[in-house]
N, C-alpha and C positions, 0 to 999 in steps of 0.2 A: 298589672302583672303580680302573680303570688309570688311571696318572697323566695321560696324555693324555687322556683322556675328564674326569677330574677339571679339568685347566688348561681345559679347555675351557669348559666348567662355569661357572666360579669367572671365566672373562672375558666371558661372556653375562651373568653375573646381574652382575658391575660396571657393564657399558653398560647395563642395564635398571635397576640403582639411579641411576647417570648421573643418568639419563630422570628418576627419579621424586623423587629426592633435590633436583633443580632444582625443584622448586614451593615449597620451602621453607627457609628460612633458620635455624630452629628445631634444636640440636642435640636435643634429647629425640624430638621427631619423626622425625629422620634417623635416631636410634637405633631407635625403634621399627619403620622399613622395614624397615630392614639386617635387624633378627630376624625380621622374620616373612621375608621372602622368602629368606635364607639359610637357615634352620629346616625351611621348606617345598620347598628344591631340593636338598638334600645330604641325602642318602641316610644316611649316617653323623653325622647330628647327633641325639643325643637331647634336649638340654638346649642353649637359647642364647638368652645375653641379656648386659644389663650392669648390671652395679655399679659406681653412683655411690660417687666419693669425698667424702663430706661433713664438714667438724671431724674427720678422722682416724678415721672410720666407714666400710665399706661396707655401704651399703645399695642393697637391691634396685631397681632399675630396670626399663626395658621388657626383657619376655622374650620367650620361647614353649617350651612343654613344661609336664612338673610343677611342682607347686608348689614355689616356690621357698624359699632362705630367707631368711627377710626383712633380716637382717643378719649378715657375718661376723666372726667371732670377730678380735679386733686382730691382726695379726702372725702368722695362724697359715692354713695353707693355701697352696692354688696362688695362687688370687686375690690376695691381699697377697704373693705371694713375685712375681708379676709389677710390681706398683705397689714392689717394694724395689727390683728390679731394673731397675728400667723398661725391660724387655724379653719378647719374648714368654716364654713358659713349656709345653713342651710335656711331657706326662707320659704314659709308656705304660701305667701300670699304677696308678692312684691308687689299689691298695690299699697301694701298696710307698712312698708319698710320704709323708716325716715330715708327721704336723701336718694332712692331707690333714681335710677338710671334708664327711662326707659327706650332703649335701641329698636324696638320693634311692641309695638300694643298688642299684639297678642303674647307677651312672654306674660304668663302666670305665677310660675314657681320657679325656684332658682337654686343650687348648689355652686359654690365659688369655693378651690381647697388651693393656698398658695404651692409656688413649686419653688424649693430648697436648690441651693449648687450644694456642692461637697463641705463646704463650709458653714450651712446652714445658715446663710443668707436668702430670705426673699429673693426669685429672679423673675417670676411671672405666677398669674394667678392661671389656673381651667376653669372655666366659666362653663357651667349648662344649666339653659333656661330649658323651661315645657310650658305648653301652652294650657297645661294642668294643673289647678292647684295641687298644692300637698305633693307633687308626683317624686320629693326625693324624700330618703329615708337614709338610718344611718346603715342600713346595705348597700345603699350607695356610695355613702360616705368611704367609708369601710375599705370595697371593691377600688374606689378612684385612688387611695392614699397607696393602694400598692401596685395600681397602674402607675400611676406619677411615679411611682421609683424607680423605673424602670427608664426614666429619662438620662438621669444621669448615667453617661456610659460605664462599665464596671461593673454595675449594679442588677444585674439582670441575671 
């Protein structure tokens, strides 16, 4: 997808989460729109969803795609290398990423961006793999960091 057709994209499905993320004040709920409706418009999403951070655990959260796994390994992967960094993580080739996680052998490429509470505490990563290399960029980036915001209630 060209990047213009992609920005475009990425700022229709924000005003229609807007829309729909306003009925509810529920972060797990917000998380479970943003999946399906991102999942279900990007062309390039094979795997998307999030893990929660619980007692230094991530476990599985609301998705969409394959089955997921239900919890990741401590310290090890993209998922925990975003929650170390607390920043996004975009990877072109997770065959070539130390420690890389793989939930499903067709995930290719990956973007992981941790998601903040009001305090700016790590609470969960967004995870979306494509079964493409290369297939995130920083429009992605970008588009996801102002979806995520929109979790925290208030914020919208």
């Amino acid at each position: 997808m060209d990047q213009q057709k992609k920005e475009g994209r990425y700022s229709r499905i924000n005003k229609q989460l807007q829309e729909l993320l306003g009925k509810t004040n529920d972060p797990l709920a917000r998380m479970a729109s943003i999946c399906a409706v991102l999942h279900h418009k990007m062309d390039h999403y094979f795997w998307t969803g999030f893990y929660l951070l619980k007692s230094d655990r991530l476990v599985v959260g609301p998705y969409q795609g394959p089955v997921a796994c239900q919890e990741l390994e401590a310290q090890k992967g993209v998922c925990w290398e975003a929650v170390k960094r607390k920043a996004p993580v975009l990877v072109d080739d997770v065959r070539l990423f130390p420690g890389h996680i793989a939930c499903d052998s067709r995930s290719r490429s990956e973007i992981t961006l941790p998601v903040f509470d009001r305090q700016g505490k790590v609470v969960a990563v967004f995870d979306v793999d494509s079964d493409q290399e290369a297939a995130f960029d920083e429009t992605d980036r970008r588009a996801l960091e102002d979806i995520l915001s929109l979790i925290r209630p208030g914020t919208e």
